[in-house]
C-alpha beads as a LAMMPS data file, in Angstrom:
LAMMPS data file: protein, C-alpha beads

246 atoms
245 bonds

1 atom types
1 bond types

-500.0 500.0 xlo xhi
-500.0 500.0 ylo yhi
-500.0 500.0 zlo zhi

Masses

1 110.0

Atoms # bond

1 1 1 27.792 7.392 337.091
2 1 1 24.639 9.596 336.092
3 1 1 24.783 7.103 332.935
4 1 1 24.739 3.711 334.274
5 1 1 21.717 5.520 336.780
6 1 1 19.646 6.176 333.539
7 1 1 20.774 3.851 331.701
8 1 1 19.481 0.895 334.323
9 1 1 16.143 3.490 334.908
10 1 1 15.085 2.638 331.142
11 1 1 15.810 -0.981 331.185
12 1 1 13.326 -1.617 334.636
13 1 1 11.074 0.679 332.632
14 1 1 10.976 -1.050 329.093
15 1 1 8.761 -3.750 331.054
16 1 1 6.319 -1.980 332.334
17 1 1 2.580 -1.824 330.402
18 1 1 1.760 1.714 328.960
19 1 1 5.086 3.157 329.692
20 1 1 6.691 4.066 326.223
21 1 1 10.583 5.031 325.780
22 1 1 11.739 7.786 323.862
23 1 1 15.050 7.415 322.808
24 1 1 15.870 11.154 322.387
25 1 1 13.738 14.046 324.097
26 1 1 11.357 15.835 321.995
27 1 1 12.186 19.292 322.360
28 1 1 14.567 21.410 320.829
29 1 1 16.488 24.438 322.411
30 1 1 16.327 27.379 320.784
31 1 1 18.246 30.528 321.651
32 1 1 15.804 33.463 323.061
33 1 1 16.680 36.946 322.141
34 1 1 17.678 39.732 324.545
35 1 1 13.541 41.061 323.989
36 1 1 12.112 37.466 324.482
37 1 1 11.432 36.571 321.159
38 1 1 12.526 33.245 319.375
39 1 1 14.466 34.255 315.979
40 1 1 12.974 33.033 312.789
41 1 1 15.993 31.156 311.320
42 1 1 16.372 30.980 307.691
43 1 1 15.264 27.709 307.481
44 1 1 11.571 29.087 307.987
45 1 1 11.981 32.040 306.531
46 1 1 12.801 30.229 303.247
47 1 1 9.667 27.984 303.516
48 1 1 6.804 30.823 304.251
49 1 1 8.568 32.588 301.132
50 1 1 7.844 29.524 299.135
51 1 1 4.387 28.764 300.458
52 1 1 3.504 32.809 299.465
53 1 1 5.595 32.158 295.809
54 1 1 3.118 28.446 295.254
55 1 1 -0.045 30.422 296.476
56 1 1 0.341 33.264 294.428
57 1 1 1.194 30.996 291.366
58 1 1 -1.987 28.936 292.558
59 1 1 -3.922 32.669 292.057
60 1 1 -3.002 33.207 289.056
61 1 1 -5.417 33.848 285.838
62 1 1 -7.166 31.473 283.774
63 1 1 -5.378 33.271 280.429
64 1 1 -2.133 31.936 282.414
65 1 1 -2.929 28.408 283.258
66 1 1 -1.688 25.514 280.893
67 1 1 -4.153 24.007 278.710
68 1 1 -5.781 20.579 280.164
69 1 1 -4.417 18.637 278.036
70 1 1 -6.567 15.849 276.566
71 1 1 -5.181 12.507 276.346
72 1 1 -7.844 9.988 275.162
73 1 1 -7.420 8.454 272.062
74 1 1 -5.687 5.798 270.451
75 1 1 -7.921 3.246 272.051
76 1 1 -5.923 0.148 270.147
77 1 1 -3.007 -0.581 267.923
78 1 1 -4.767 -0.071 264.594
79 1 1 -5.767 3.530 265.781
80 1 1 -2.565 4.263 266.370
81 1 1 -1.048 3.100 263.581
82 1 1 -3.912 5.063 261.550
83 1 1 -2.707 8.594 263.585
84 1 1 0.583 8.241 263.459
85 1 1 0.139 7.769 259.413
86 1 1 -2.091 10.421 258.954
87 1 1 0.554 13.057 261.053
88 1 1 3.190 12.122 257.984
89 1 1 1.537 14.104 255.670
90 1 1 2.390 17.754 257.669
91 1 1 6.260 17.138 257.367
92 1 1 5.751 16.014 253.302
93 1 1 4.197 19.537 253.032
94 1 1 6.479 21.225 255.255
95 1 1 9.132 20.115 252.941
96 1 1 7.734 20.666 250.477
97 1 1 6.462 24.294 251.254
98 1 1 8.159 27.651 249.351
99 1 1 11.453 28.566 251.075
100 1 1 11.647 31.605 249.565
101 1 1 12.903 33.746 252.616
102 1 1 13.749 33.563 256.391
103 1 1 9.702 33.939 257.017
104 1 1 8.659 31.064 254.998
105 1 1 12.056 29.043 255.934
106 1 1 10.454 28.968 259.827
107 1 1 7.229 28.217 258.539
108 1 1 7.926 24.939 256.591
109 1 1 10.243 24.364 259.343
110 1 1 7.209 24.295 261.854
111 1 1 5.147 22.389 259.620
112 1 1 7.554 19.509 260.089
113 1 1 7.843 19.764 264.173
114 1 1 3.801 19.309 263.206
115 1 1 3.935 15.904 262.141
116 1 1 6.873 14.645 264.174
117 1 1 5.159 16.069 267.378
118 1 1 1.774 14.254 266.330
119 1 1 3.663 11.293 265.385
120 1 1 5.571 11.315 269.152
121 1 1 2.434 11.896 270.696
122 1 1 0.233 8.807 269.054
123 1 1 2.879 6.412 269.613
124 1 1 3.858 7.565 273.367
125 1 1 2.309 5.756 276.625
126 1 1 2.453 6.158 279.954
127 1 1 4.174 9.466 282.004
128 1 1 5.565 11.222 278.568
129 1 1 1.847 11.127 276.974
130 1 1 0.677 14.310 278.329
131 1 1 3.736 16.278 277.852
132 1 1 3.759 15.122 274.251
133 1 1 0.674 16.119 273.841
134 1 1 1.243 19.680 275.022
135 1 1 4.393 20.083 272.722
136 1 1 2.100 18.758 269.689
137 1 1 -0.332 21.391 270.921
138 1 1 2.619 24.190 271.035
139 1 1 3.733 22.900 267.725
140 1 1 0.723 23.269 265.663
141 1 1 0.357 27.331 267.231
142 1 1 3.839 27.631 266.175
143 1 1 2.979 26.864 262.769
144 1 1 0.230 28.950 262.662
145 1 1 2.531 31.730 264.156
146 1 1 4.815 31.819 261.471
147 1 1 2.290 30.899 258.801
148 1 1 0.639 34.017 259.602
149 1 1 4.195 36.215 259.348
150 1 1 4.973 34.587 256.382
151 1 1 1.823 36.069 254.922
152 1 1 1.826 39.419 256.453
153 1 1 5.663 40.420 257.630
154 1 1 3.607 43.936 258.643
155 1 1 1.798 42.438 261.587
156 1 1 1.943 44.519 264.590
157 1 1 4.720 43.763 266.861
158 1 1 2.953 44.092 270.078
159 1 1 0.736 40.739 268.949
160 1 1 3.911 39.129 267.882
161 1 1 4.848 39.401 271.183
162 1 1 1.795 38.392 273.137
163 1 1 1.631 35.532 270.787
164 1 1 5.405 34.357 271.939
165 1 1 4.427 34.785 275.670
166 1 1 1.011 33.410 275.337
167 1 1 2.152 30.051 273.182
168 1 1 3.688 27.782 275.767
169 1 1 0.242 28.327 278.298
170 1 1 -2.459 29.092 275.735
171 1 1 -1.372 27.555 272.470
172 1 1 -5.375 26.604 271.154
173 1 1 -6.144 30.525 271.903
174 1 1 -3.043 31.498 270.060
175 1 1 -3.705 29.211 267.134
176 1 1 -7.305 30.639 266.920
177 1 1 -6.089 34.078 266.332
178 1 1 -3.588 33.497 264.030
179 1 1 -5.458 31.033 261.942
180 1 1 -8.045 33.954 261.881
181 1 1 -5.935 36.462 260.438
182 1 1 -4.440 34.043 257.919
183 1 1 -8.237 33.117 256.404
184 1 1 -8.187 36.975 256.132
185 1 1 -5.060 37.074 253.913
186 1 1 -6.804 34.050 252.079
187 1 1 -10.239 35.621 251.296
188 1 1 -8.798 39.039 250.098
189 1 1 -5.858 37.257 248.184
190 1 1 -8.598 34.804 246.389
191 1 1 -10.948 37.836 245.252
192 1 1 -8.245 39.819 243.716
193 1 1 -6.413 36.261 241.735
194 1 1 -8.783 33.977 239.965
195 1 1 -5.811 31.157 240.126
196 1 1 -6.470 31.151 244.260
197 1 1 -10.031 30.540 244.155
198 1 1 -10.497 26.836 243.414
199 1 1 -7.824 26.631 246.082
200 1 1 -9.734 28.600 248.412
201 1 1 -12.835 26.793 248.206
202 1 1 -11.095 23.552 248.622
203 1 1 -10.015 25.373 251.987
204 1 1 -13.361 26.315 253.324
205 1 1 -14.231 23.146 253.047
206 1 1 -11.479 21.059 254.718
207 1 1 -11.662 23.900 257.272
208 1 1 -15.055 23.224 258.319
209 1 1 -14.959 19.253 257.948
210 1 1 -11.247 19.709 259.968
211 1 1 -13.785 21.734 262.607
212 1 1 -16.306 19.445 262.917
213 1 1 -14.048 16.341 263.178
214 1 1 -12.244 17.798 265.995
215 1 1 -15.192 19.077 268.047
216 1 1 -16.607 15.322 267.626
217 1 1 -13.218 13.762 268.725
218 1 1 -13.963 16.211 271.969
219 1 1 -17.506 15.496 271.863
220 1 1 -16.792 11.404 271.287
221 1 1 -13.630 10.636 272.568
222 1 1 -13.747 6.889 272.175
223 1 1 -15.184 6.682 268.343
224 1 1 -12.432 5.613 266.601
225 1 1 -10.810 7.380 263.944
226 1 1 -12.151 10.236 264.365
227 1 1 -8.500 12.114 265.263
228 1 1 -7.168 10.482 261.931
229 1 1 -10.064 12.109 259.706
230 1 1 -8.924 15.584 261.151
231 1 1 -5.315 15.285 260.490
232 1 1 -6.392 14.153 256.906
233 1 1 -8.781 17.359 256.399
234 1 1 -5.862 19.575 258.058
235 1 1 -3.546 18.261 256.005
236 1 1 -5.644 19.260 252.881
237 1 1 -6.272 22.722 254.378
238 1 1 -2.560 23.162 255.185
239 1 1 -2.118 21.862 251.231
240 1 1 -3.876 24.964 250.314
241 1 1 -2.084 27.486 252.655
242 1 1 1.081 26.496 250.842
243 1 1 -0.471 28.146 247.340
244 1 1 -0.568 31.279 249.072
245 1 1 2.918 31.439 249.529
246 1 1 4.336 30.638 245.876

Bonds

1 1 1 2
2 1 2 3
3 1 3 4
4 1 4 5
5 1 5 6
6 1 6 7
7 1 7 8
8 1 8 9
9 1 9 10
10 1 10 11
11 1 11 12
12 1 12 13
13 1 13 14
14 1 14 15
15 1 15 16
16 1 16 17
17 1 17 18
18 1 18 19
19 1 19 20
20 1 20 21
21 1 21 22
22 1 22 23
23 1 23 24
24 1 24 25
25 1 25 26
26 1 26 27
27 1 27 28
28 1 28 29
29 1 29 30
30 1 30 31
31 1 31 32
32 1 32 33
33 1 33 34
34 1 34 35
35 1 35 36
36 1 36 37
37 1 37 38
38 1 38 39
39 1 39 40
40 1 40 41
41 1 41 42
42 1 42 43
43 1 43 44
44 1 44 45
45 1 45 46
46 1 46 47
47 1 47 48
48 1 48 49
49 1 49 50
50 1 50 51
51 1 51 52
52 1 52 53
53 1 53 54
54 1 54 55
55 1 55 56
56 1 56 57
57 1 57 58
58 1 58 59
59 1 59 60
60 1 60 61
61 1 61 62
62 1 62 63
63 1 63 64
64 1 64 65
65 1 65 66
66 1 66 67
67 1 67 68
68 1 68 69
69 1 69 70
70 1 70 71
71 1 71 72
72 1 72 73
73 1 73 74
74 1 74 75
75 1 75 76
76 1 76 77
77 1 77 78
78 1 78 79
79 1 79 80
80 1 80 81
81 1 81 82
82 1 82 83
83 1 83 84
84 1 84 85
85 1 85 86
86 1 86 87
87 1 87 88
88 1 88 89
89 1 89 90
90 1 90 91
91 1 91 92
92 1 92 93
93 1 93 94
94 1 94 95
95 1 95 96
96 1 96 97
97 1 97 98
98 1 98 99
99 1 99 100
100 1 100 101
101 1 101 102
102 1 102 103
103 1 103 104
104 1 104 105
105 1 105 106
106 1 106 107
107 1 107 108
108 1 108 109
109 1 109 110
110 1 110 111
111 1 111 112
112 1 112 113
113 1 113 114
114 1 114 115
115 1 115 116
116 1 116 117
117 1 117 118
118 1 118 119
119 1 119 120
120 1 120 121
121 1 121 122
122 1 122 123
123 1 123 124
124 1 124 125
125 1 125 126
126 1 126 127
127 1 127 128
128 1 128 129
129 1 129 130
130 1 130 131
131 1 131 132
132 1 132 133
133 1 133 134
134 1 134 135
135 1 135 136
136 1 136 137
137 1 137 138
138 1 138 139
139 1 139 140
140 1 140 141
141 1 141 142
142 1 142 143
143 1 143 144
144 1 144 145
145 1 145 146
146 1 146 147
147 1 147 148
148 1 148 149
149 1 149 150
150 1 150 151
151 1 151 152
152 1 152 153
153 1 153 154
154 1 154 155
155 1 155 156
156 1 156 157
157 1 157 158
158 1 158 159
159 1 159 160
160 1 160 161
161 1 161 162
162 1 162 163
163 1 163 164
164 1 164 165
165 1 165 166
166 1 166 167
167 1 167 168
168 1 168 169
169 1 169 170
170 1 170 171
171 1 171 172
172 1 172 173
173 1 173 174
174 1 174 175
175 1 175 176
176 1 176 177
177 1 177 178
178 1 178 179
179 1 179 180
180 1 180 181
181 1 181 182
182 1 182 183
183 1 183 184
184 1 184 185
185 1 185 186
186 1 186 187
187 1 187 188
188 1 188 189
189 1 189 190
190 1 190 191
191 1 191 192
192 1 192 193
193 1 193 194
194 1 194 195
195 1 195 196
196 1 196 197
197 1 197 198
198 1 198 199
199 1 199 200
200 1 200 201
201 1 201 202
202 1 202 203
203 1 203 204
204 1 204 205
205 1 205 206
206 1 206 207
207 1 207 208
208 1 208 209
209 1 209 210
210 1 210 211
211 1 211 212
212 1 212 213
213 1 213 214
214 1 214 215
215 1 215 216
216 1 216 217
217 1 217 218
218 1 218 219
219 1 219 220
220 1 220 221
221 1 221 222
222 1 222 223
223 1 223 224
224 1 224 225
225 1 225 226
226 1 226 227
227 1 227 228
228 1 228 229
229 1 229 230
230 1 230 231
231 1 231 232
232 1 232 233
233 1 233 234
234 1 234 235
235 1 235 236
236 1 236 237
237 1 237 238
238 1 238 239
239 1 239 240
240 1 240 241
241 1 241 242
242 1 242 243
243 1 243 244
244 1 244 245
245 1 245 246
């Protein structure tokens, strides 16, 4: 009976200008507790913890943050073409490079994920572009990683370590110290054998023309070609990192 009363109460309503009918009543009961207090169900509970967990991530230090990952370049087909070429030469070297031991082994190893990651990256589009770009970041500090304990098996464990954590959120800083340490091992190595100084030289020089190409692809992200003269004068300085190791 109650029914058919409100059922026939909403039709002779439905008519009427600025009434509006809401099918189900907006309000929810909730249970009160014996002190007067509505319980927090879990539901809620679950959602402040995550709120707390994504503002403290949100907090977190700049050493922490992922790099920003640039992903200009390749303005046309024939730059592409011309980066994706010029990443080949890393994996000829890498297998090419002395396999002497385990050290060296991960090394060449790394040197090809180098080229295939730059090659992935060049020839990607759309949403896998600036992932690919962050593994061919995480790549190249890899290489430098074990490049580095190839040449020194002695170096302090603690900086192993905070180069392992530091690599997947700050490979460029991690890349920077290692590459560091390994022109160390270079200079000394050249000053004490004669046969490592033409080598040398050749890598101060690709080093800085590498350094300068790659602050100007920064600086001038849409003059062509400029990526594909830095893998070129990598490549060469990688060439000479290789004599070190024979």
């Amino acid at each position: 009976m109650s029914l058919e009363i409100t059922s026939n109460s909403t039709k002779a309503l439905e008519g009427v200008h600025g009434v509006h009918i809401v099918p189900h009543a907006p309000f929810a009961l909730e249970e009160i507790s014996k002190h007067g207090e509505y319980p927090q169900s879990s539901s809620r509970v679950g959602l402040n913890q995550q709120l707390f967990v994504q503002r403290v991530w949100q907090l977190r230090p700049s050493c922490l943050r992922p790099i920003q990952c640039c992903i200009n370049g390749d303005m046309h087909l024939a730059e592409t073409v011309a980066n994706v070429l010029t990443s080949l030469p890393f994996i000829a070297l890498g297998m090419q490079a002395p396999r002497k031991n385990l050290n060296m082994k991960l090394y060449a190893n790394s040197l090809v994920g180098v080229g295939v990651a730059s090659s992935l990256y060049h020839s990607s589009r759309g949403k896998w572009r600036r992932f690919l770009r962050w593994v061919d970041y995480t790549m190249i500090a890899t290489a430098t990683v074990c490049l580095s304990r190839a040449l020194r098996n002695e170096n302090p464990k603690l900086l192993m370590a905070a180069s392992a954590a530091f690599l997947p959120v700050q490979p460029l800083m991690v890349s920077a110290v290692h590459a560091g340490m390994m022109e160390v091992v270079f200079a000394k190595r050249a000053l004490e054998d004669p046969d490592l100084r033409m080598a040398h030289t050749i890598h101060k020089m690709s080093s800085l023309l590498g350094g300068a190409l790659f602050i100007a692809d920064d600086v001038f992200p849409r003059t062509p070609y400029l990526h594909a003269g830095w893998h070129l004068a990598a490549a060469v300085c990688v060439s000479t990192c290789n004599k070190l190791l024979e």
